[in-house]
C-alpha positions as CSV (number, residue, x, y, z in Angstrom):
1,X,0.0,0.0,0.0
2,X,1.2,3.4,-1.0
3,X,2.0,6.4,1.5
4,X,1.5,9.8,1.3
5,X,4.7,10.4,-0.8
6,X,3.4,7.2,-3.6
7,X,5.7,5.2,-2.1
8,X,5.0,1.3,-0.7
9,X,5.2,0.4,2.6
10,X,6.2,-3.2,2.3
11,X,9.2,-4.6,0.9
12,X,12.7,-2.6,-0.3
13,X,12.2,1.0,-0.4
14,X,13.8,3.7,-2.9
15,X,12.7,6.9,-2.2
16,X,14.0,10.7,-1.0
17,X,13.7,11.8,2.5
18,X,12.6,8.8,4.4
19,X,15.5,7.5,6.2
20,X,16.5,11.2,7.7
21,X,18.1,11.5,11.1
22,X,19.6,8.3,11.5
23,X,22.9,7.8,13.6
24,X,25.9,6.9,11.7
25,X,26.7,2.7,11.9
26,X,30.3,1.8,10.7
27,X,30.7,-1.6,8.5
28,X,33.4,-2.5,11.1
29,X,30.8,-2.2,14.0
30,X,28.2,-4.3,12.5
31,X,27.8,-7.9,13.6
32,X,25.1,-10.7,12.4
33,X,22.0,-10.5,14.7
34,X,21.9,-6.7,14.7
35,X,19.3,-4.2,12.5
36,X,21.4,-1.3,10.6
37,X,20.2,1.9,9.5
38,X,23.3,4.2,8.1
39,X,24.2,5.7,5.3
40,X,26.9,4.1,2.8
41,X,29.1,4.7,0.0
42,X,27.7,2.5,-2.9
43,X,31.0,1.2,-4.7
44,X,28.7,-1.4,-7.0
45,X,25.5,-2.8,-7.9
46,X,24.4,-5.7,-10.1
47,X,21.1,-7.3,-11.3
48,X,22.2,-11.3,-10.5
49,X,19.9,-14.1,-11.6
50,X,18.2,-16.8,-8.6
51,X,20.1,-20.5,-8.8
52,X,16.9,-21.1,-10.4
53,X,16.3,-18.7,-13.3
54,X,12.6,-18.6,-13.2
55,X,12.3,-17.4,-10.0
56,X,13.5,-13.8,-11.3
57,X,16.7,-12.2,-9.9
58,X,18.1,-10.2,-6.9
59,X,19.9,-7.1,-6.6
60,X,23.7,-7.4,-5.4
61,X,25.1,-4.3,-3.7
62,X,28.8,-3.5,-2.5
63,X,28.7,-0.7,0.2
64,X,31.8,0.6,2.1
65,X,32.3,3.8,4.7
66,X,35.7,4.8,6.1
67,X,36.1,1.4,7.7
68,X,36.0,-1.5,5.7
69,X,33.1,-3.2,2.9
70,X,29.8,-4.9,3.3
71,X,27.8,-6.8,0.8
72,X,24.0,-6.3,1.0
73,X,21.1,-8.2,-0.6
74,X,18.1,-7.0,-2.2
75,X,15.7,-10.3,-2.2
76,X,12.2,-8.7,-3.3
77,X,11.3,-5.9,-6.1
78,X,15.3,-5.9,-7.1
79,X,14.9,-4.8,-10.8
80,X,12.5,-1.8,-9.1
81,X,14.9,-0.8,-6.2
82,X,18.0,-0.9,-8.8
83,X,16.1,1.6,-11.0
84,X,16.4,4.1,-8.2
85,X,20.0,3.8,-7.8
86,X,22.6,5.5,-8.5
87,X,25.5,3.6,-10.3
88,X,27.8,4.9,-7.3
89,X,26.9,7.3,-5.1
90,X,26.1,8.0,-0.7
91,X,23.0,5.7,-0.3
92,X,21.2,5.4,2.8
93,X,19.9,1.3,3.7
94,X,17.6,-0.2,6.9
95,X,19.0,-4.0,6.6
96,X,19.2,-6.6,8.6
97,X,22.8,-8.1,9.0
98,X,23.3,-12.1,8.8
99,X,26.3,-14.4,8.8
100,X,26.8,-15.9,5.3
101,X,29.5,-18.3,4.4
102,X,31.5,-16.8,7.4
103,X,31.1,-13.1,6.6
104,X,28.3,-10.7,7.6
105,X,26.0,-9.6,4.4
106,X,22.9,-7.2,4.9
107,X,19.4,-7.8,3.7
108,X,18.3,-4.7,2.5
109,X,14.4,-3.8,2.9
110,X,15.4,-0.1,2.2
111,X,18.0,1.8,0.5
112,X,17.6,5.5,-1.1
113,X,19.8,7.7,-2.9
114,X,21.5,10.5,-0.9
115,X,21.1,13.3,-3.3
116,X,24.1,16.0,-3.8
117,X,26.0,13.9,-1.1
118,X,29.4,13.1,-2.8
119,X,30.3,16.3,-1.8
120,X,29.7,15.4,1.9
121,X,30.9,12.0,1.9
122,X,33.4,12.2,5.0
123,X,30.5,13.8,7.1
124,X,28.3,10.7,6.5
125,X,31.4,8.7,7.4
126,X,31.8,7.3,4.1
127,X,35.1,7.5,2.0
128,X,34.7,7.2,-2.1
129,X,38.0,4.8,-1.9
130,X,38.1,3.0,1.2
131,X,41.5,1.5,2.1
């Protein structure tokens, strides 16, 4: 169902001014179990197909801030949330953070585009080329 602004209020959310006023998480700080809401520098994104084709695809994301690099998954809706992203840019996500294959990986439910941001990457703790 939509809200006021047209967007839904289920699933992965792209959208302008709804994430505002959230407290700064660091990649290096998050740990499987825990909900994260922070903004993030996205280095990458890619449209990848299910193991089983006919079940559509999901949306792959690299994000990274000062501290290190996090991949984050966007199960539901992915070819409508990537055509809201930027192909790099200071995105803002609410994800849930799980262990996969040894590593901690977010599951996005939303993620919008910081607009006019680059410019004010290193106050959103993010850096364009983390080391």
């Amino acid at each position: 169902m939509p809200d006021g602004a047209g967007f839904p209020r289920e699933g992965p959310e792209v959208g302008r001014g709804r994430l505002i006023g959230m407290a700064q998480q660091y990649v290096r700080d998050i740990k499987a179990g825990t909900e994260v809401r922070a903004t993030f520098y996205l280095q990458s994104w890619s449209l990848v197909p299910f193991r089983d084709a006919s079940k559509g695809m999901y949306l792959a994301l690299t994000l990274s801030d000062k501290t290190g690099q996090i991949q984050g998954r966007v199960w539901e809706r992915a070819s409508e949330v990537a055509g809201g992203l930027p192909e790099k840019g200071i995105v803002r996500v609410v994800a849930a953070a799980d262990e996969y294959r040894g590593q901690v990986q977010l599951t996005v439910s939303e993620v919008e585009r910081v607009e006019g941001a680059e410019d004010r990457a290193d106050a959103h703790g993010c850096d364009h080329n983390p080391s």
